[in-house]
Every structure is written in structure tokens, then in C-alpha cells.
PANU-794829 format. One record per atom (N, C-alpha, C): residue number from 1; residue in three letters; chain; atom name; z negated, x negated, y negated. Coordinates in Angstrom, 3 decimals. Layout:
NUM:ALA:A:CA:Z:X:Y .
...
This chain:
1:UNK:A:N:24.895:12.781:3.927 .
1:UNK:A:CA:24.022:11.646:4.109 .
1:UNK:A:C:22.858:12.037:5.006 .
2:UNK:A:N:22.755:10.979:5.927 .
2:UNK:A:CA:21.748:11.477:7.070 .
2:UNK:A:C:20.475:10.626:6.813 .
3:UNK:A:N:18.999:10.977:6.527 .
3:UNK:A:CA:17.609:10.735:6.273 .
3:UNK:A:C:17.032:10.540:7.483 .
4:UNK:A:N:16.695:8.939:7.492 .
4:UNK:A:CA:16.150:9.013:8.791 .
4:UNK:A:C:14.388:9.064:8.157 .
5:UNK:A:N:13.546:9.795:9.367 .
5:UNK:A:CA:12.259:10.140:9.261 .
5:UNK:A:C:11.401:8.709:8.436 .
6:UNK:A:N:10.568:9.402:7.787 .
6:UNK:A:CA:9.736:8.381:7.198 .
6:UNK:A:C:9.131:6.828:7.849 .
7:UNK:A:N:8.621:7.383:8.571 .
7:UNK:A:CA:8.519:6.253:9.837 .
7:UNK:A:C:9.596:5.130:10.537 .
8:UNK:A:N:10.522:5.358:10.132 .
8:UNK:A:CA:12.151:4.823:10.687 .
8:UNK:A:C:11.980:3.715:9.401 .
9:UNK:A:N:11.755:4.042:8.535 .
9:UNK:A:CA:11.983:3.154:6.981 .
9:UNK:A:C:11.244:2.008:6.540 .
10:UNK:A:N:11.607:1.088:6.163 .
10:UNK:A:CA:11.077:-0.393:5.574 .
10:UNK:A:C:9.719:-0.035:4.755 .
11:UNK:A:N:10.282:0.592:3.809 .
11:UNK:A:CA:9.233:1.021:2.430 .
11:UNK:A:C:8.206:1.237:3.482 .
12:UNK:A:N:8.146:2.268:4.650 .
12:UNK:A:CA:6.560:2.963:5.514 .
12:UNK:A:C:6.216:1.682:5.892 .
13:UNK:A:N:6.560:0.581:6.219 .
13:UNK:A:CA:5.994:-0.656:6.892 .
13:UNK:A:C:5.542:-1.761:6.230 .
14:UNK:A:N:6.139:-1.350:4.668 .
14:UNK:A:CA:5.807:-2.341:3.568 .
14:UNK:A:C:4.252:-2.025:3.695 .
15:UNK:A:N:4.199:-0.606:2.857 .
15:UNK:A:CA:3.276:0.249:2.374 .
15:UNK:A:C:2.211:0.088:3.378 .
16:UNK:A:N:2.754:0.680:4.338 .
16:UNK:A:CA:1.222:0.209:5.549 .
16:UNK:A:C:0.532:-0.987:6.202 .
17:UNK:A:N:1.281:-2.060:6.210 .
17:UNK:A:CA:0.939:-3.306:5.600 .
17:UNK:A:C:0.265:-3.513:4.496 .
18:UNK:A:N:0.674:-3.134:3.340 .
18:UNK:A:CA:-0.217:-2.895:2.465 .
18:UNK:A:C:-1.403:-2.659:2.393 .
19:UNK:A:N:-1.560:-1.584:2.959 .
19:UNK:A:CA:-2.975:-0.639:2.823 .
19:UNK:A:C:-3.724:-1.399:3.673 .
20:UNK:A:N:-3.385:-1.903:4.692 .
20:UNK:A:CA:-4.139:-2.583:5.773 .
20:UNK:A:C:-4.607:-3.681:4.950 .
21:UNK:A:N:-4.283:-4.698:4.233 .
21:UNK:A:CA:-4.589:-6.073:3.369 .
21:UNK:A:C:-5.800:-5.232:2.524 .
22:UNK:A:N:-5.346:-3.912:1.561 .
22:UNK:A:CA:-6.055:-3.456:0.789 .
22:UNK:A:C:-7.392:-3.188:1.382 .
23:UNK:A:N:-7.051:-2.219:2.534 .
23:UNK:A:CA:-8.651:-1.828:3.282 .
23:UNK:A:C:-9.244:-3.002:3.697 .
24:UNK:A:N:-8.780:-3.997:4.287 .
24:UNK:A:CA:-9.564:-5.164:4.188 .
24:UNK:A:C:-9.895:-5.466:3.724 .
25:UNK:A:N:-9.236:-6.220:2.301 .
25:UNK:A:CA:-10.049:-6.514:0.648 .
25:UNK:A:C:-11.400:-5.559:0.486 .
26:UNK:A:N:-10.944:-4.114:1.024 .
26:UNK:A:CA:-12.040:-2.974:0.458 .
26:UNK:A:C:-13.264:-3.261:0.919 .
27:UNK:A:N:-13.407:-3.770:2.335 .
27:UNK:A:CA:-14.545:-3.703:3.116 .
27:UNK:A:C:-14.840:-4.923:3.534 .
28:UNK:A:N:-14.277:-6.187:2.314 .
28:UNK:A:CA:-15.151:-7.262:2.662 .
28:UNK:A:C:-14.928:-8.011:3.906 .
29:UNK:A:N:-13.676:-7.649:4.877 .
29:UNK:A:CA:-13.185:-8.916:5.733 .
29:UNK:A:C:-13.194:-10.293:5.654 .
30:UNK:A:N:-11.706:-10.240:4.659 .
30:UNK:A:CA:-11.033:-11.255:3.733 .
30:UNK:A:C:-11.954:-11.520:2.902 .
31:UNK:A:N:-12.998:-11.672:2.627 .
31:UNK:A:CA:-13.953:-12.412:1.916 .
31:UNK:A:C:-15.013:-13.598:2.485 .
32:UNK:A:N:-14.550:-14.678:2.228 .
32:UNK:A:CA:-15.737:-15.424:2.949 .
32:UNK:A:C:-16.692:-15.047:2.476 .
33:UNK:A:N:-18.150:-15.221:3.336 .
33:UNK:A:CA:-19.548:-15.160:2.467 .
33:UNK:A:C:-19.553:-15.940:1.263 .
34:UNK:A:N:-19.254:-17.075:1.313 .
34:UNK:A:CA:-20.016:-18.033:0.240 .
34:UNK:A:C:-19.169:-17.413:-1.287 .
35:UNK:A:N:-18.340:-16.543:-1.261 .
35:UNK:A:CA:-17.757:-16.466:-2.128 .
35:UNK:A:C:-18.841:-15.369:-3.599 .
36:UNK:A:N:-18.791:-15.797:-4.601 .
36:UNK:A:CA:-19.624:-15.181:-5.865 .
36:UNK:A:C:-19.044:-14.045:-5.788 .
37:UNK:A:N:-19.857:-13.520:-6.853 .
37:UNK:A:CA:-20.239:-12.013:-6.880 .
37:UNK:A:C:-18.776:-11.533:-7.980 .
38:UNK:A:N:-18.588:-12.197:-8.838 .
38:UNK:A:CA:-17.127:-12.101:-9.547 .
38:UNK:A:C:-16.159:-12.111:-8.688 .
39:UNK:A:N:-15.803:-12.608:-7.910 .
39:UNK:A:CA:-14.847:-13.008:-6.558 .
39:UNK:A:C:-14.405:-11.867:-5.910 .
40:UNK:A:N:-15.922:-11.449:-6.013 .
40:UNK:A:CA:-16.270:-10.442:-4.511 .
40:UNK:A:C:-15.621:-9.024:-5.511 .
41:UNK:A:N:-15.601:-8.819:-6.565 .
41:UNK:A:CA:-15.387:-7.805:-7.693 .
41:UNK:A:C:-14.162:-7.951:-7.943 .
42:UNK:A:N:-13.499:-8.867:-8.247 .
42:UNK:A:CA:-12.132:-9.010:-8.415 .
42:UNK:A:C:-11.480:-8.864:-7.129 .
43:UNK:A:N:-11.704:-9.376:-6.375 .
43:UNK:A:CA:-11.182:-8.647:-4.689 .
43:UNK:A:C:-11.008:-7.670:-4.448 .
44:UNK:A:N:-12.236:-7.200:-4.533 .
44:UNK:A:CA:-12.382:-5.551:-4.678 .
44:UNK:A:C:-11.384:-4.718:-5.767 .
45:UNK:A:N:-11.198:-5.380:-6.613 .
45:UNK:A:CA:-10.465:-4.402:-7.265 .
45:UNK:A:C:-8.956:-4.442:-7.296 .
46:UNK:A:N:-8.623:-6.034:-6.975 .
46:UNK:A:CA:-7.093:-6.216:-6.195 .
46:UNK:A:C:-6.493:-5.302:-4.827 .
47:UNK:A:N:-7.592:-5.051:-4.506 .
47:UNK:A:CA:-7.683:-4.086:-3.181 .
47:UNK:A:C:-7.549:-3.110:-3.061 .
48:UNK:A:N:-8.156:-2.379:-4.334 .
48:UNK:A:CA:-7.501:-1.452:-4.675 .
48:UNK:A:C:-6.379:-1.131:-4.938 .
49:UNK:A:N:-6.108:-1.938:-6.026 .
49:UNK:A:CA:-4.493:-1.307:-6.955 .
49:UNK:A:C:-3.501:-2.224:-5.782 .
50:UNK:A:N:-3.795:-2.687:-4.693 .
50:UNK:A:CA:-2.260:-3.137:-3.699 .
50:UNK:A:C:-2.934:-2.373:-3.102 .
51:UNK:A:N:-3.849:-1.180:-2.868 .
51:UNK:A:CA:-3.399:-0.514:-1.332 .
51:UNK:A:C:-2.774:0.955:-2.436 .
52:UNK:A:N:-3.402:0.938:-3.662 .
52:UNK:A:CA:-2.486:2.255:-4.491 .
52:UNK:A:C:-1.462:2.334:-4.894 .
53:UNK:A:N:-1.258:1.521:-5.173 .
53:UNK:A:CA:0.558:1.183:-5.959 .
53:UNK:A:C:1.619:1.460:-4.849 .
54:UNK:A:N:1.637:0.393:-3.688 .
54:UNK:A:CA:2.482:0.646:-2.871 .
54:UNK:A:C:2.745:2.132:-1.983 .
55:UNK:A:N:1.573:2.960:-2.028 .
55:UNK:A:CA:1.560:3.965:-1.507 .
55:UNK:A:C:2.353:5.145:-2.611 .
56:UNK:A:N:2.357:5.036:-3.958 .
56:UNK:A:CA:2.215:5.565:-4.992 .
56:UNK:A:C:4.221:5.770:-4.999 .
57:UNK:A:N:4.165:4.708:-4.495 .
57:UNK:A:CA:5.658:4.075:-4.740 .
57:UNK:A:C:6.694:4.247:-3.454 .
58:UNK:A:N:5.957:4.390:-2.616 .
58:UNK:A:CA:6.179:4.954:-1.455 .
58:UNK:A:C:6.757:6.417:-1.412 .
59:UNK:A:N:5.846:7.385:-1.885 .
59:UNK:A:CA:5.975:8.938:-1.876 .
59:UNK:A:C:7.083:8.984:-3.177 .
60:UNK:A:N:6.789:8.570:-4.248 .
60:UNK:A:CA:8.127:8.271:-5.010 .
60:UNK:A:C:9.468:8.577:-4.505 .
61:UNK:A:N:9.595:6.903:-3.795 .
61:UNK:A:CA:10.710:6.621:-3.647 .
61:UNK:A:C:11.399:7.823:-2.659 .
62:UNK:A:N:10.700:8.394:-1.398 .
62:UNK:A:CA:10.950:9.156:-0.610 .
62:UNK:A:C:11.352:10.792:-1.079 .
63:UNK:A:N:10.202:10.988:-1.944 .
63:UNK:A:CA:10.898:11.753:-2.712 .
63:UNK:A:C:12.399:12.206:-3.799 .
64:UNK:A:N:12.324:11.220:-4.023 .
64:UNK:A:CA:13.492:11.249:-4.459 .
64:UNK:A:C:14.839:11.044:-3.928 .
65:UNK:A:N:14.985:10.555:-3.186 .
65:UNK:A:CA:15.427:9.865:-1.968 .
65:UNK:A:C:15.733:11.699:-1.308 .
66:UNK:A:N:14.844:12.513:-0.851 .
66:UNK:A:CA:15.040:13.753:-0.261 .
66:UNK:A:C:15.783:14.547:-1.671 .
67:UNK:A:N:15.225:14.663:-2.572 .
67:UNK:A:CA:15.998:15.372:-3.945 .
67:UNK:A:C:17.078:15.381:-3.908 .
68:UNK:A:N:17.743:13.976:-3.852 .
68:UNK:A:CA:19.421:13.646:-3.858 .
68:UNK:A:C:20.067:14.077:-2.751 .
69:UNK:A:N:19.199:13.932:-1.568 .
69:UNK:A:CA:20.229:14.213:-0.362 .
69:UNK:A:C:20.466:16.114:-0.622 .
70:UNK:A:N:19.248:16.464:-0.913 .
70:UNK:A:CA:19.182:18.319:-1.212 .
70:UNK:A:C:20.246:18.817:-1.912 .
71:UNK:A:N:20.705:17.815:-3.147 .
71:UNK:A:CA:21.391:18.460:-4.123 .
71:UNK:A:C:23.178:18.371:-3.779 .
């Protein structure tokens, strides 16, 4: 079975898509001004766990993914 490079793969384009929405959420883009201070906190913290998860899930999957082809 032949592994094509990380970069070649769906999951890397999900994931970095991802992170891009997340770092936005992070730094207050995607936030209109008028939006409250709860808003602005819950954003923030959606922003987090979608730019962590998918990355999380990412190295996962790849990993394992290399394990099987090794063995």
C-alpha cells in the first residue's frame, strides 16, 4: 500500500480549513462588533475546540494510517 504525503490528503484540507475558521473565531474577525460579551466568549471558545479537535484527529488518523502500512 502506497501513502501519499500528508499534504496530498482530504483530512490536511479539512483540518486546515479548520484552523483557519478557528484562528478567525480566535482573533475576533467573524465577530461583528455589536455582538455581547457572552457571544464574544462563546465564540471564542468554539474556536477553540474546532481549530483542536480537527487537528487532534488529524495526527490520529495519519498515524495510524502509517502503523498499518509499517506492519
Amino acid at each position: 500500500m502506497n501513502i501519499k504525503p500528508g499534504y496530498q490528503s482530504t483530512e490536511f484540507y479539512v483540518t486546515l480549513i479548520s484552523q483557519a475558521v478557528g484562528i478567525l473565531a480566535l482573533t475576533g474577525v467573524v465577530i461583528p462588533d455589536q455582538a455581547g460579551e457572552l457571544v464574544k466568549a462563546i465564540v471564542t471558545i468554539a474556536g477553540a475546540v474546532i481549530s483542536i479537535i480537527p487537528a487532534a484527529t488529524y495526527i490520529y488518523n495519519r498515524t495510524w494510517l502509517k502503523s498499518k502500512t509499517i506492519k
